[in-house]
C-alpha positions as CSV (number, residue, x, y, z in Angstrom):
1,X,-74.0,-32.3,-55.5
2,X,-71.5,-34.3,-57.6
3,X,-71.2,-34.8,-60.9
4,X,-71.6,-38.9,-62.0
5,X,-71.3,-41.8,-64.6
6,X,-74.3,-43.2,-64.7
7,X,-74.3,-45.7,-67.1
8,X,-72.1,-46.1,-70.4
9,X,-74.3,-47.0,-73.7
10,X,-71.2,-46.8,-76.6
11,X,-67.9,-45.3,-77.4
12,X,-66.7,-44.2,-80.4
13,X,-63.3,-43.0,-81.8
14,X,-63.7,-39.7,-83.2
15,X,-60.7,-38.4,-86.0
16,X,-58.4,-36.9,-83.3
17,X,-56.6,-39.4,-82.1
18,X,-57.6,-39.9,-78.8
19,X,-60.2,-38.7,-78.7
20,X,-63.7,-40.6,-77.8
21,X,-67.1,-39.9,-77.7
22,X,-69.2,-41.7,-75.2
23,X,-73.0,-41.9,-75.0
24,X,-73.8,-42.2,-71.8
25,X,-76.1,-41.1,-68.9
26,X,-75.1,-39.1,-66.4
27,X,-76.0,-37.0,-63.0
28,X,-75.2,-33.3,-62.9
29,X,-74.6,-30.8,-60.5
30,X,-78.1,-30.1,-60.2
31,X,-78.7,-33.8,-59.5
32,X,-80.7,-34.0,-62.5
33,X,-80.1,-37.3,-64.5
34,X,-80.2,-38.0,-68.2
35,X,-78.6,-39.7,-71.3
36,X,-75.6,-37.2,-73.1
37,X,-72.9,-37.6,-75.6
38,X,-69.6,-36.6,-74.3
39,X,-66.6,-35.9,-75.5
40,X,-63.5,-37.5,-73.8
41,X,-60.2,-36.5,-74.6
42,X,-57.0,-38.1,-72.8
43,X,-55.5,-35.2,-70.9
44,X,-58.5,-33.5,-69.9
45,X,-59.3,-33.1,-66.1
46,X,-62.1,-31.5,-66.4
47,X,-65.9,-32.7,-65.4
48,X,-67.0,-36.2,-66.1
49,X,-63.6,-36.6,-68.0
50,X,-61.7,-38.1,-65.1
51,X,-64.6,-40.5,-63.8
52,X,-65.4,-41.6,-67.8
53,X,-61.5,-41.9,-68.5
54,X,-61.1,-44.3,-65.1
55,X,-64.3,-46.1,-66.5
56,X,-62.6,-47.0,-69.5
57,X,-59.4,-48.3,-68.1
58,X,-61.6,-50.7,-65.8
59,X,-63.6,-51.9,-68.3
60,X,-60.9,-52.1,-70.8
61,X,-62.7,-54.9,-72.7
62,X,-65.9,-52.9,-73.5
63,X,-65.6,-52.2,-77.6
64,X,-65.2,-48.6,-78.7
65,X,-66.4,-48.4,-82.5
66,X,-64.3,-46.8,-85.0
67,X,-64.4,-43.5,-86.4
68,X,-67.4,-43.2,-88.7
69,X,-66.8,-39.8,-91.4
70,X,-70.4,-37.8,-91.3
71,X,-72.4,-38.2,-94.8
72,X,-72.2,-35.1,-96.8
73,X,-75.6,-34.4,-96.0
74,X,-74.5,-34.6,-92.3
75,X,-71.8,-32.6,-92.9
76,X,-74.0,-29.7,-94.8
77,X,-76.8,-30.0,-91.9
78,X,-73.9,-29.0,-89.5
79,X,-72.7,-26.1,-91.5
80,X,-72.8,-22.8,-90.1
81,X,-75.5,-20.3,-91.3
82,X,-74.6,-17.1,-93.2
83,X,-74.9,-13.7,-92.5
84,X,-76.7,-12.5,-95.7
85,X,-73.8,-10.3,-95.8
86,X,-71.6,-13.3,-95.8
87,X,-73.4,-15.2,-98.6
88,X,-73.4,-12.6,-100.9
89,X,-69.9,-12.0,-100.5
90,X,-69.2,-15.5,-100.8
91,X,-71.0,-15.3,-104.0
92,X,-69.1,-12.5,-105.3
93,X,-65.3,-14.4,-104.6
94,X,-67.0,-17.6,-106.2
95,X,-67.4,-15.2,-109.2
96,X,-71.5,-15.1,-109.3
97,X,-72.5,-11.5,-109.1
98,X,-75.6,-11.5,-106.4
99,X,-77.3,-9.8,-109.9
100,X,-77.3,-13.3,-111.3
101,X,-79.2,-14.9,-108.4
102,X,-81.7,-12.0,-108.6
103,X,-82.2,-13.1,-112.6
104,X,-82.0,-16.8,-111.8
105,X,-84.8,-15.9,-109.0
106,X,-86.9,-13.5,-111.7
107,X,-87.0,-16.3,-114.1
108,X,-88.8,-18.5,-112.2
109,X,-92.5,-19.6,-113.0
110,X,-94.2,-16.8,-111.6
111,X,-96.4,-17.8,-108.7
112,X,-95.8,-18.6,-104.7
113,X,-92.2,-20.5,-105.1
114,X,-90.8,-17.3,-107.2
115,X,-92.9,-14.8,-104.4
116,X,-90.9,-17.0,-101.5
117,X,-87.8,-17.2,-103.4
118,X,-87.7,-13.5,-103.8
119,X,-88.7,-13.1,-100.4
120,X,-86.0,-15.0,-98.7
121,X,-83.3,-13.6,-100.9
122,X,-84.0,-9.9,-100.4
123,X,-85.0,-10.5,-96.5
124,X,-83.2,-13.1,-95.2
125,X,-80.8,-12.0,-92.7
126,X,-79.3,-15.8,-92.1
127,X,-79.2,-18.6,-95.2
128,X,-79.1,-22.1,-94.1
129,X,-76.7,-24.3,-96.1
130,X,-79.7,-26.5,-96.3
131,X,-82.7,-24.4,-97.4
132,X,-84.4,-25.4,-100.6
133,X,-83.6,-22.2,-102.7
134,X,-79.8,-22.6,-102.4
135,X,-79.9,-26.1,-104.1
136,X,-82.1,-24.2,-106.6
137,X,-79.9,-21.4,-106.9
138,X,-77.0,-24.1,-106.7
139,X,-78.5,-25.9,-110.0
140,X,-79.8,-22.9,-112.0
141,X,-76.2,-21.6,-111.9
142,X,-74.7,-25.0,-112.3
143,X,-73.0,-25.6,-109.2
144,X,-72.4,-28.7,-107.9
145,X,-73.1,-29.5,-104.1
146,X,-69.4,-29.8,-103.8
147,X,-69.3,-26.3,-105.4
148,X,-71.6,-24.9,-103.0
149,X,-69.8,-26.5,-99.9
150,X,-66.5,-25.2,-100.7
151,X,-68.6,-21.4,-101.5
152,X,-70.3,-22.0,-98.4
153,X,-67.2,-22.9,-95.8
154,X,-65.3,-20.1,-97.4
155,X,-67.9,-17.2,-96.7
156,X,-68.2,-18.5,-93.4
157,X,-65.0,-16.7,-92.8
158,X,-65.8,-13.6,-94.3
């Protein structure tokens, strides 16, 4: 079985120059067919690259869209999860002692949102960038979602 280009459905420039992503369906080496995004960069020989890059040059007048930045709430859904470990160091080197979430978390009405609150914070071993109780940890501590992006890509290298 051989790889194949189905069918090309858009292309897009991406912000490396040069780089494209095509939706597009496709055949793979277990001659099972369905619709993919792929990404095509120029030098790459690899896979579906060649056949996709050939495609392009024949159909030279087939419109590749430009280069649309992801929404920040695109870019936070696509943001790594943390380690608990991770967060709460990330809290600490943003200056917010892990204490203060505890007390943010304690002063809560008391009822099931404080009971999952304090749940999730004392036995989560991942945090989602997205989960409710860091955009109410976020506020209560006056953070802004800016604020908490920058917190959050710098613990994800910790």
């Amino acid at each position: 079985m051989a790889l194949s280009l189905n069918e090309v459905y858009s292309v897009q420039k991406t912000k490396e120059d040069g780089v494209l992503l095509v939706k597009c369906n496709i055949t793979d080496l277990d001659d099972v067919v369905y619709d993919c995004d792929y990404v095509s960069r120029p030098e790459d020989s690899f896979g579906l690259n060649p056949a996709i890059r050939k495609w392009l040059v024949d159909n030279d007048d087939f419109p590749i869209s430009a280069y649309v930045p992801p929404s920040d709430e695109e870019s936070r859904r696509a943001m790594p999860s943390l380690s608990a470990r991770q967060f709460r160091l990330g809290l600490v080197s943003a200056g917010v002692s892990p204490n203060v979430v505890a007390t943010v978390i304690a002063a809560m009405p008391v009822g099931a949102e404080q009971d999952k609150a304090q749940i999730e914070w004392e036995y989560a071993e991942t945090f989602q960038r997205k989960h409710p109780l860091i955009a109410t940890i976020g506020k209560e501590l006056g953070l802004s979602d800016a604020q908490i992006d920058n917190l959050w890509l710098a613990a994800a290298d910790l």
